[in-house]
N, C-alpha and C positions, 0 to 999 in steps of 0.2 A: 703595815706597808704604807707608804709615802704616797699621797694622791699624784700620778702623772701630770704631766704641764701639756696640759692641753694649746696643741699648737695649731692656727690656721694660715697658707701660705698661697696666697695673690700673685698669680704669674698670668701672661699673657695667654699662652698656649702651651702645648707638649710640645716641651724640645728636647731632642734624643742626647744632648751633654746633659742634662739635670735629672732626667731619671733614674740613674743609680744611686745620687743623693738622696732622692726621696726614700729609694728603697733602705738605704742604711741607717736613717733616721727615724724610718718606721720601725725598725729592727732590734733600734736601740729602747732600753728599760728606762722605765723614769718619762715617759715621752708620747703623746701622740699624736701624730700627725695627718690634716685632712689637706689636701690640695685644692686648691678653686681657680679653677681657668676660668679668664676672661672670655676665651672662644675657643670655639675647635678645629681652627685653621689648622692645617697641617697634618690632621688625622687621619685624614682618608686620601692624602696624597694635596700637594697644591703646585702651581705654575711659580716657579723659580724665579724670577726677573733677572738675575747675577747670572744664573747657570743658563737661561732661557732653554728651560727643560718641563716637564711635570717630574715633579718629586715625589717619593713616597719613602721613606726611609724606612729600612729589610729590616729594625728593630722592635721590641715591644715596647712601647711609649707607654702604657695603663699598668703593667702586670706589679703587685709585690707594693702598691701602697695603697691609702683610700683616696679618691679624685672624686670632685662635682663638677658639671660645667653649668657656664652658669646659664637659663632661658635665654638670656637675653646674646647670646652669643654663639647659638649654634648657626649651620647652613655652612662654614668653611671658608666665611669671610673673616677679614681684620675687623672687629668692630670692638674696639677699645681708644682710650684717648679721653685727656684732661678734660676737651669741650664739648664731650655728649651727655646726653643723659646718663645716669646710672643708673642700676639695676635695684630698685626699690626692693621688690620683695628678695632675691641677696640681700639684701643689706640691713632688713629684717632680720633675716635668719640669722645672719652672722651678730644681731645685736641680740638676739632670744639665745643664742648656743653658747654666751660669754664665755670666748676663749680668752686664756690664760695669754695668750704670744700672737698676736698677728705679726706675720711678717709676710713684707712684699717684696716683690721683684721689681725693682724700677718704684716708679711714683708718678707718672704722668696716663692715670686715667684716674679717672672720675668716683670709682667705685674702692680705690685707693686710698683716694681722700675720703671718701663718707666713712671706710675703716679707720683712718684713722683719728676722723672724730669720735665714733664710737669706742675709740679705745681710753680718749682724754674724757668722757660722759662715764666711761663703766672702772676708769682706774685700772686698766689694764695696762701691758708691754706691749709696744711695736718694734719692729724694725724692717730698716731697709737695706737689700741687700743690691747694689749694683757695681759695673768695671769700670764707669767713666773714669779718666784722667784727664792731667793736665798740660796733656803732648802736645793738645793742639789749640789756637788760639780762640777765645771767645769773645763776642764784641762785646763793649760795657753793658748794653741789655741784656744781654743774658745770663751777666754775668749780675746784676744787679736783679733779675730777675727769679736767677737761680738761687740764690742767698735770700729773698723774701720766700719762697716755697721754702727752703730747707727748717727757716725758723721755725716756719709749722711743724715741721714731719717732727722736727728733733726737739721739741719743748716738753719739758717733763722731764720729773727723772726716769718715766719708766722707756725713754724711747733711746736706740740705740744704732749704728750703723758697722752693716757686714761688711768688710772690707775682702777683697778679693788679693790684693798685693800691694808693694810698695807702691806702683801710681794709682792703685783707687784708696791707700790712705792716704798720700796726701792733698787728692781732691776735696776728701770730706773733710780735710783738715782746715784748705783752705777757705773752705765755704764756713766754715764757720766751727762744728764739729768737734768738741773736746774729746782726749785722749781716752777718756773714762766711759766714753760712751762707742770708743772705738773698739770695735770685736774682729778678728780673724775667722775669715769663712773661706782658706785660701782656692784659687780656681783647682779644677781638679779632672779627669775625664773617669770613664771604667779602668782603673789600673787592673783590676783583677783581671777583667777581659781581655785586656791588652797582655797581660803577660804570661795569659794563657795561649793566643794566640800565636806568642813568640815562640814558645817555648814547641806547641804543634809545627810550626811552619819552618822553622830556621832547618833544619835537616833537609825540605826542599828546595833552599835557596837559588843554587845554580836551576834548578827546572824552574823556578820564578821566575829567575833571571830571563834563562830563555823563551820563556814564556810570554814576556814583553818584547824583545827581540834584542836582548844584551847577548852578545856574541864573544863577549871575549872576557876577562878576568878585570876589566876598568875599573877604575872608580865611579860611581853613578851617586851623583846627588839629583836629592829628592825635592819636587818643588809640588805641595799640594795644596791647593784652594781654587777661590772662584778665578777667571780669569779677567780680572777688571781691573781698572787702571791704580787703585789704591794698593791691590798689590805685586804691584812693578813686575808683571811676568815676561813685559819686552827687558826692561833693564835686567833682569837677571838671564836673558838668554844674550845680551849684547857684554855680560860680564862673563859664561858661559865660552862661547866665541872667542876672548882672547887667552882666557887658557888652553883649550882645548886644541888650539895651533900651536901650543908648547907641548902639549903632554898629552895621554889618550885616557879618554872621559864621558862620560854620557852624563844625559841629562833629562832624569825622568820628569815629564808634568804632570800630574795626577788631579784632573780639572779640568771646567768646560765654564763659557761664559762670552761676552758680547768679542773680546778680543782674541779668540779661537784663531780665525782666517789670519790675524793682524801677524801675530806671534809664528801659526808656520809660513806665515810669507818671509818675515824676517830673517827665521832658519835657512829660508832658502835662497835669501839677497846674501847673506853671511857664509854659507857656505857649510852650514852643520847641520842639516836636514837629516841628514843621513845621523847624527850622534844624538838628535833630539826624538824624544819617544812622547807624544800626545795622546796621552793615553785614557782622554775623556773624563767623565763625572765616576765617580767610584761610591760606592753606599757605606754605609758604614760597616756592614761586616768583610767589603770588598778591600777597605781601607789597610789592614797588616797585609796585603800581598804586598804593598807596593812600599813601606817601611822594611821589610826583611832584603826587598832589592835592593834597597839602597845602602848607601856609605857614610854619606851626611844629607845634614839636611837646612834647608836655606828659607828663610820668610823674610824678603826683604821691602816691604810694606812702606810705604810714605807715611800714610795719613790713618786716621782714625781705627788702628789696629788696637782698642781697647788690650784685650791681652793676647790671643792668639792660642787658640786651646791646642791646635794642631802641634807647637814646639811641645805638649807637653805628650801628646802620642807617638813621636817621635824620639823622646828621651826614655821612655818605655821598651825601645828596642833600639836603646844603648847606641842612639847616633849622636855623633858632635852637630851642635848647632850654629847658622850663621842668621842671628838675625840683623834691623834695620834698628838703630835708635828710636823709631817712631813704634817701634812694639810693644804693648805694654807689659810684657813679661821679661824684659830686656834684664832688669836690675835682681828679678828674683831667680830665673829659671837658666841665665849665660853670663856665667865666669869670664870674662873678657880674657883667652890665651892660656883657659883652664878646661871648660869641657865645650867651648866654641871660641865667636868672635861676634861684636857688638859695630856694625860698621854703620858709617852716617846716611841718614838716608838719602835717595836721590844722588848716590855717588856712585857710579861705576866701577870707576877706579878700583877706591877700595873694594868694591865688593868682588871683584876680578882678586884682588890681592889675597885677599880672605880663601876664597875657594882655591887658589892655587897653591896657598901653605897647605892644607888638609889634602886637597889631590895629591899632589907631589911625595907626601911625608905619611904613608902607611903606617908604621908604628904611632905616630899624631895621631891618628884618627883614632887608631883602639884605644890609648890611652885618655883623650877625651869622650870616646861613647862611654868607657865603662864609667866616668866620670858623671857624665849626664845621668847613668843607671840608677848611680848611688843618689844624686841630687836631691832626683826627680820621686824617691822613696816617701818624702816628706809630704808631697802633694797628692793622698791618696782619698780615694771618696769616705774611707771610715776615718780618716781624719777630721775632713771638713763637719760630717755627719755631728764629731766631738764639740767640734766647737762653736758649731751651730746652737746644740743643746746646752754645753755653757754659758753662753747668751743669753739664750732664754733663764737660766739658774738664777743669774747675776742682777736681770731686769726683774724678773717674777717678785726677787724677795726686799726689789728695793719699796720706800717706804712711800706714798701717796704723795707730798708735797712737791713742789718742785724746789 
């Protein structure tokens, strides 16, 4: 039997979208996998700034793969980043256990780079896997910045980068980034969970419904995240507004954050208080109540929306999508006029226009959610799990030189 490719994967903290990767990748033969968190932020609960809440997410973060964290990063603070110290004796460890694959999350801490010098000293694989795009502008330092870091990470044949979708390949493209060293790790949530979820709840949809205080047979689109100014939850309730004096509609927001007061004041300068339902911070297992309510579902996001994992929990239970051009799942996960609509961001207008073809046109909608259902198949966590380990196949056997 074939020695396993011993894999070790550098991420900041437990965060409740990457756990089931881990889990699937442990799972998988041929492979295996040790996780090293930078810190344990988030473990036992931490203060939100976006949601301005304490969080603790209702999930299991540890269970189903192996995890270390590292000394120098317990207590529940942030303690990672390019210009601190690293963690010496990590960094030992990880140079005495020569794994076959490092791969990291990101690249801007310290203990990053000392892997991945140790990978260029021992003749090993790295890679990086992150969602930045090129949505948004960057000033020539950083951009001149970022292209001298990347040279590092990506020198040698044995280094390579996880690309999450169309705009995080063609960031690392830009940056420099050959084709051959570009891998598919597409984003991806618990599809399993999710369409377990769906498949328990959808029989009590109307008790959902009413459960939230949907009273009638409406259409209700779904708006779920932080509520902060990047994703536009006044402009989607002032595009909300001018449909909803055509036609009868609700408008669930599944969400809490600095602009809470801002957003039901506006509901109620506007006149739809009464159609809008603020329906606070939701945990992650609270999250399929409020996709089964709904009808579609909307991210209309300005700025710095990397990719937007939520559109893909929502295409899990088979809703048409509306999102903003500045989303980064825009080109992969919504058919423009197929199983949603792609409207520009920071417009109204359109985004009014958008929501009222789908309100309006009931047969639309099923025919784009069951669209989305199908899509959305492709982006599953034993998917990504594949191609992560191909990655690793493809570097492992390539040959020392650059």
């Amino acid at each position: 039997m074939d020695t396993p490719i011993r894999l070790a994967h550098l991420v900041s903290h437990p965060i409740q979208y990457y756990v089931p990767l881990y889990r699937a990748i442990s799972a998988l033969p041929g492979i295996e996998l040790t996780v090293f968190y930078l810190s344990d932020m988030g473990l036992e609960g931490y203060f939100d700034t976006d949601f301005q809440k304490q969080i603790r997410w209702d999930v299991d973060l540890l269970g189903g793969y192996r995890s270390v964290f590292l000394e120098s990063g317990t207590g529940g603070k942030k303690k990672f980043g390019l210009f601190r110290m690293p963690d010496w004796q990590f960094l030992r460890r990880l140079a005495r256990d020569r794994y076959d694959v490092i791969w990291a999350h990101g690249y801007q801490d310290s203990n990053i780079l000392g892997a991945k010098l140790i990978t260029l000293l021992q003749h090993k694989a790295f890679l990086v896997r992150e969602d930045q795009t090129l949505l948004e502008p960057r000033s020539r330092k950083v951009r001149v910045l970022k292209r001298l870091v990347f040279s590092l990470f990506f020198c040698g044949t044995k280094s390579g980068a996880l690309f999450t979708g169309t705009n995080s390949r063609a960031h690392f493209r830009h940056f420099g980034i050959k084709d051959n060293r570009l891998f598919p790790a597409l984003h991806c949530v618990d599809d399993a969970a999710f369409a377990q979820a769906a498949r328990a709840l959808m029989p009590e949809r109307q008790q959902i419904r009413a459960g939230f205080g949907i009273t009638d047979d409406a259409p209700v689109v779904l708006f779920c995240g932080k509520l902060i100014d990047k994703k536009q939850p006044l402009r989607l309730v002032e595009a909300f507004a001018r449909v909803v004096s055509k036609r009868p509609c609700w408008l669930l927001m599944a969400g809490d954050g600095p602009l809470f007061a801002e957003v039901k004041n506006l509901c109620m300068s506007l006149g739809v208080a009464d159609r809008v339902i603020l329906a606070g911070f939701f945990n992650q297992s609270e999250l399929p109540l409020a996709y089964v309510a709904a009808d579609l579902f909307v991210l209309p996001s300005s700025a710095h929306e990397t990719w937007g994992l939520v559109v893909n929990e929502a295409m899990h239970f088979s809703l048409p999508v509306i999102v903003s051009d500045h989303v980064g799942c825009a080109p992969d996960l919504v058919k423009d006029g197929v199983n949603g609509y792609i409207v520009p961001a920071m417009n109204t207008e359109r985004l009014s226009e958008a929501l009222d073809k789908l309100i309006a046109d009931g047969q639309r909608r099923v025919a784009f959610g069951t669209l989305s259902a199908a899509l959305i198949r492709g982006y599953t966590v034993d998917n990504c799990a594949q191609q992560i380990r191909s990655a690793c196949q493809v570097l492992t056997a390539q040959p020392r030189s650059a």
